[in-house]
Steps between C-alpha positions, in 0.01 A plus 500: 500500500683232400295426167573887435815475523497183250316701273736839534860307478441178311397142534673384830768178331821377621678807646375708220279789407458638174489873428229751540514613117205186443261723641596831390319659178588245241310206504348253751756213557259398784539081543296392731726525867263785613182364691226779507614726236212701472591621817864452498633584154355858513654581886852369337493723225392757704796496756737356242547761231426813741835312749723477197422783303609648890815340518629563177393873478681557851798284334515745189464782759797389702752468163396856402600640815801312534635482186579796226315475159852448356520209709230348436561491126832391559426180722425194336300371857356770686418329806902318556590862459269643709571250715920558485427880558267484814565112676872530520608142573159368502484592087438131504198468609391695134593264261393204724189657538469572108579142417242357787236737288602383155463131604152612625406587196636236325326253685194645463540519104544138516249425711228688317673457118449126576166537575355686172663215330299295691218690449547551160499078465209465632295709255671353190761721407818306640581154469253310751826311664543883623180492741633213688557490848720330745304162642603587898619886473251618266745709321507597121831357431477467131408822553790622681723330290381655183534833653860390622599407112348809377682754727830322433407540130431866531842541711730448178470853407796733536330805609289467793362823513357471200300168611395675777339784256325215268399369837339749653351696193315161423332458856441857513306456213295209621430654774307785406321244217385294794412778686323615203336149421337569939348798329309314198422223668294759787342626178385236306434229806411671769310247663772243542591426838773707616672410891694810481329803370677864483398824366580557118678787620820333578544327191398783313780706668774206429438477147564883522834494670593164273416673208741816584799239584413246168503845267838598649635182478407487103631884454817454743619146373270433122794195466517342781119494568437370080745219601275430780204499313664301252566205752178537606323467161681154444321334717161546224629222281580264804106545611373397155758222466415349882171621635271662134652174270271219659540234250929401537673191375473193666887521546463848680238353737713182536815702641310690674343194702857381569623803646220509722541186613888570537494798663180333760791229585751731559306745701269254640255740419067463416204691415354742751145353633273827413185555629267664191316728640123547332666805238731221353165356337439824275886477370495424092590153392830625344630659869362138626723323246772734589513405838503143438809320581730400148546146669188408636467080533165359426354274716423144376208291592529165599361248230409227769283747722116487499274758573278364803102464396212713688 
C-alpha cells in the first residue's frame, strides 16, 4: 500500500509531495521512486484520476448551487467566495486551502520540470553538466537550478494570464503528439517490450477529445496560440546549433569544459553510474556520441609499468 501510495501522490522527500497532474494524460514524468510499476503505476492511475475527477466535479457542483451565474462571473476566486457565502467566520479556511493546493502544484512542477531537464541531458539535447547528480542526495541540482533561472526568466512578463495561455496551449499540444507518437510506435514496433500495455482504445479516444480542445483553442484565441507556437518553433535553431552541429570550435568546447567543471564544484555534483541494459548495444554511434560526457578525462598509462610474461 505504501508503494501505491508513492506511486499515486509523488516521490516521498523531505515533507513534500508533488502533485497528481505527473500522472494524469500528458506525459509520463515517471522517475524511478515507484518499485513494481507494472503493478503499481496502473492501480495509481486507476484510483487517481477517477478520485479527482470526483472531487472536483462535486466542487463545481457545490458553486453552482450556491452561487448565481451572475456571481460566478462576477468573482474573481470562486472558491474564497463560496467560501465567504457558506463558512461564515471560517471563510478562512478557503483561501488557505487554495494556497496549500497551489503550492502542491507548484512543487510538483518543479519536481518533475527538473527532471525532463535531466532527462533531456542525458540523451544529448541539454548541456551534459545538466544530468548531474548530487554525490550524497542524488538530486539533479543543476537541474533544479536551471529550472529555477528559467521560471524567474519567464516571470518578467506583465500579463500573467497570458503566460499561462502560451503555457498551457504548448503542453496541450505535446501531449496529444506524445500520445500520438504511443500510437506509431504500437504500429511500426510492435514487438518491443512494453511493461505497461493498454488497449489502443484509450489513446485513440484522447487524441479525440485533445483534438476538439486544440481546434478551439486555434479558432477561440488564433493570437495567442501563433505566439505560442512561435516560442515553440525557436527552439529549431538551438537543436541544430547544440545537438545537429557536431563539429564546434575548440573555444565553444573549451567553455563548455569550464562550466562543467564550475558548476561540478559548486554543486558537488557527478555522473550518474548507469547500468546499460543489452538494448543500449543496438543504439547508433551518433546517440552513443551524444551521450558521452563533453569533459571526459583520459586515462594515462604509466610509462614505467611492464606487462607480466606468460
Amino acid at each position: 500500500m505504501g508503494q501505491l501510495l508513492q506511486c499515486a501522490v509523488g516521490h516521498p522527500g523531505p515533507r513534500c509531495l508533488h502533485s497528481w497532474k505527473a500522472l494524469g494524460l500528458g506525459p509520463d514524468h515517471y522517475h524511478g521512486g515507484c518499485t513494481d510499476r507494472q503493478r503499481n503505476l496502473p492501480r495509481a492511475i486507476f484510483i487517481s484520476i477517477p478520485l479527482v475527477t470526483f472531487v472536483y466535479v462535486f466542487a463545481n457542483v457545490a458553486y453552482v448551487t450556491a452561487m448565481s451565474p451572475q456571481e460566478l462571473l462576477a468573482s474573481n476566486a470562486v472558491a474564497v467566495t463560496f467560501g465567504e457565502k457558506l463558512l461564515g467566520v471560517m471563510a478562512w479556511i478557503m483561501p488557505i486551502s487554495v494556497a496549500l493546493s497551489t503550492f502542491g502544484g507548484v512543487n510538483g512542477s518543479l519536481f518533475t520540470s527538473s527532471r525532463l531537464f535531466f532527462a533531456g541531458a542525458r540523451e544529448g539535447h541539454l548541456p551534459s553538466v545538466l544530468a548531474m547528480i548530487h554525490v550524497k542526495r542524488c538530486t539533479p541540482i543543476p537541474a533544479l537550478l536551471f529550472t529555477c533561472i528559467s521560471t524567474l526568466l519567464m516571470l518578467v512578463t506583465s500579463d500573467m494570464y497570458t503566460l499561462i495561455n502560451y503555457v498551457g496551449f504548448i503542453n496541450y499540444l505535446f501531449y496529444g503528439v506524445t500520445v500520438a507518437g504511443q500510437i506509431v510506435l504500437r504500429w511500426k514496433k510492435p514487438d518491443i517490450p512494453r511493461p505497461i500495455k493498454i488497449n489502443l482504445l484509450f489513446p485513440i479516444i484522447y487524441l479525440l477529445f485533445w483534438a476538439f480542445l486544440l481546434v478551439f483553442s486555434l479558432w477561440s484565441e488564433p493570437i495567442v496560440c501563433g505566439i505560442g507556437l512561435a516560442i515553440m518553433l525557436t527552439g529549431v535553431p538551438v537543436y541544430f546549433l547544440g545537438v545537429y552541429w557536431q563539429h564546434k570550435p575548440k573555444c565553444f568546447n573549451d567553455f563548455i569544459e569550464l562550466l562543467t567543471l564550475v558548476s561540478q564544484k559548486m554543486c558537488v555534483v557527478v555522473y550518474p553510474e548507469v547500468e546499460e541494459a543489452s538494448e543500449t548495444e543496438e543504439m547508433n554511434e551518433n546517440m552513443d556520441e551524444q551521450r558521452k560526457p563533453i569533459y571526459q578525462p583520459t586515462p594515462t598509462k604509466d610509462k614505467d609499468s611492464v606487462e607480466p610474461q606468460s
